[in-house]
Structures are given as C-alpha cells and as structure tokens.
N, C-alpha and C positions, 0 to 999 in steps of 0.2 A: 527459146525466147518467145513471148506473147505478144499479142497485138492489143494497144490499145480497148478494143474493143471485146476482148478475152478477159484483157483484165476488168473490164465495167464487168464482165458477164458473173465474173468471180468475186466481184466486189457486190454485187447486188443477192449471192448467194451467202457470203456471209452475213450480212446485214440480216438475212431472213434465219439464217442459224442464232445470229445474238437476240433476235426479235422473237424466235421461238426459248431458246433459254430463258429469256426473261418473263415468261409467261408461264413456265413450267413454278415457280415458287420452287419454297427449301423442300419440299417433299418429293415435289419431281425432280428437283436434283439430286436428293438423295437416290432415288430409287435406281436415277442412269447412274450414278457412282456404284451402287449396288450389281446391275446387270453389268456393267462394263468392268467390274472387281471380278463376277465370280468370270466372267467370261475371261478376262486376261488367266485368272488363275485357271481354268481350263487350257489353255492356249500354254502356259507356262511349262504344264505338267505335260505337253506330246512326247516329250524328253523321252519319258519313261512309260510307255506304253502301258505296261503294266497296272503303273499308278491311276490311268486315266477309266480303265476297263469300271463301266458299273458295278459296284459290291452287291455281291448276294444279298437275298434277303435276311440271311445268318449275318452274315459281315457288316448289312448294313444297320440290325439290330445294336452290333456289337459299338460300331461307329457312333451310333446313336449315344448308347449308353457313356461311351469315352468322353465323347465331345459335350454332353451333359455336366458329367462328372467334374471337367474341367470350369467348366460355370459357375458349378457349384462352390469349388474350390477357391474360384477369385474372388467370388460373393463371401465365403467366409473369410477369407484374408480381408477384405474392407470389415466384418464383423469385430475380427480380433486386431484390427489395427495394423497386419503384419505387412508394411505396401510392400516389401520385400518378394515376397512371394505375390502378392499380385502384379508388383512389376517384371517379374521373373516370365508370367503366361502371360503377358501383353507383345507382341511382336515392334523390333524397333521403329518398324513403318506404320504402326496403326494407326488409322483414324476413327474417331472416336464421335459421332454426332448424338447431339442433343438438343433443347429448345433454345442452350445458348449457341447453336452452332456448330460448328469441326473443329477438332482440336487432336492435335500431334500428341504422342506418347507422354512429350517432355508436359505437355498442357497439362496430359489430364493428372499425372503425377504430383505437377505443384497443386492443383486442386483437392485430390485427395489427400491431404498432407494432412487437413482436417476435416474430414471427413468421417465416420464412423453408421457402420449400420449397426441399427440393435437389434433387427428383427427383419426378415424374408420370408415371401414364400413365391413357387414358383409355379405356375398354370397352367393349363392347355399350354403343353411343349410341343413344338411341332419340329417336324425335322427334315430335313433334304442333303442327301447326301453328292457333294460333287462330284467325288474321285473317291478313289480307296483310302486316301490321304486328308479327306476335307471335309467339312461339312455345316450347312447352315443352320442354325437352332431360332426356332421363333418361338417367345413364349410371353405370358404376362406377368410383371413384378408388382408386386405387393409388398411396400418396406417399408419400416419406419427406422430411423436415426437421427442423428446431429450432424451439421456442416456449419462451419465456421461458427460454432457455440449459438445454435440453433435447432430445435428440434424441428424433424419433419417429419408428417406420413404420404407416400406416394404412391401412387398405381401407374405403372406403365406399361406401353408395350415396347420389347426387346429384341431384337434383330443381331446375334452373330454368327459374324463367319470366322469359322477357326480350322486352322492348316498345320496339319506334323509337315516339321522341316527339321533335318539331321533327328531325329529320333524324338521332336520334342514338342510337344503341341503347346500352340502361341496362337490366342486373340489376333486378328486380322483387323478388322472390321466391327464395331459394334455400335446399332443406334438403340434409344428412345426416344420416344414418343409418349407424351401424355394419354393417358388411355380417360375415356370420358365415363 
C-alpha cells in the first residue's frame, strides 16, 4: 500500500510521461511503436535460442533477399488486385501506419478493397536483420495507381518489419511516410 505522498510522487511522474508523449508528434510515436515492436519481438524470440543467434553474413544476405521478395510479392498482389494473397502475407496483428494514421489489418483490407497499383518501383533497400527469423526492410516507393476511382502518383518512404511464424512469412508492421 502507498502513502499519500507516493502516490503525488507517481502521479506527478506520469503527468511528465503524458507531457513528453505529447510532444513527441505522430513520428516519435511511431518510431517508440517501432523500437518497442522490434524489442518485444526480440524478447519473444528468447524461446528459441537458436532463432535469436545473429545470421551470418550468408544467412543474412539470404534473409535479406526472402524478406524483399515478400514485399515484392504484396506490392504485386495490390498490382493484380489479388487482396487474397496480400491478405495472406499481412499478420493478423499488424499495424499498419500512414499520414492517415494506424490502422488494424481489418482497416487496411477494407481500404484496399479499391485500391490498385499500376506501376512500382522500389530504391535504396536497406536492411536489418533481427533474428534468424525477422527482419526490417527500409526502402523508397515510387508508385502510381487508382484508389477509390482516382488516380495517383506517389513517393514514399517504407518501413517493414516482417516475421516467419509456423513456417510462414507475415507483414508485422509496415509504415509510410511521404518522402519530399
């Protein structure tokens, strides 16, 4: 049990935690959503010792290449329309930010519903790998398509993090950012 004066102590500690959150804007939020994602997903993975060990520079090429590949994969599934297969590589927990915000799996599904890209390319890919298992892809989009019987062209930059679970590599995590 606390005293009174324990609890002012704690009450005046949060107060300076909501007073710094609120000064961080949507970016520094993101960014602690980001450090405290890949951190839990480090923390998650102790399980398996194994899984947590740094990948070779072999392994982590190869990682690299996988966790690309799968990018690429979800980018052409919004190309050909199939959300099928893009809902397939999105994990049921992701979150998903963008200039409108965070948005849950189920969001970003009704959103791409019309959605269509006609055209990508994909830049300076940069790569970090977490675990044997994980890995984050930074890179810049260049795309133009249609959303909601509208065409657009866009440049951003992309931020994801993506995790094999049961054999099967799944979106985690993925932002944009307007790139200027």
């Amino acid at each position: 049990m606390s005293t009174p004066r324990q609890d002012k102590r704690q009450d005046k500690r949060q107060d300076k935690r909501k007073a710094a959150m609120g000064k961080l804007g949507i970016s520094g939020r993101v960014s602690l959503v980001l450090i405290l994602s890949a951190g839990t997903l480090g923390l998650a993975q102790t399980a398996k010792p194994a899984d947590s060990l740094p990948p070779s520079s072999s392994h982590s090429d190869a990682l690299r290449d996988e966790i690309v590949a799968q990018e690429r994969a979800g980018l052409d599934a919004l190309k050909t329309g199939d959300l099928a297969i893009f809902g397939a590589s999105t994990a049921g927990d992701a979150i998903f930010v963008d200039a409108h915000g965070a948005a849950t799996k189920a969001e970003v599904m009704e959103h791409t519903a019309e959605f269509r890209l006609h055209d990508y390319t994909m830049a300076d890919v940069r790569f970090i790998p977490l675990s044997t298992k994980s890995g984050l892809i930074v890179y810049t989009l260049t795309e133009s398509g249609a959303s909601h019987g509208k065409d657009f062209t866009a440049r951003v930059h992309v931020s994801s993090l993506w995790v094999k679970r049961d054999g099967k590599w799944l979106c985690l995590f993925s932002q944009e950012t307007g790139a200027r």
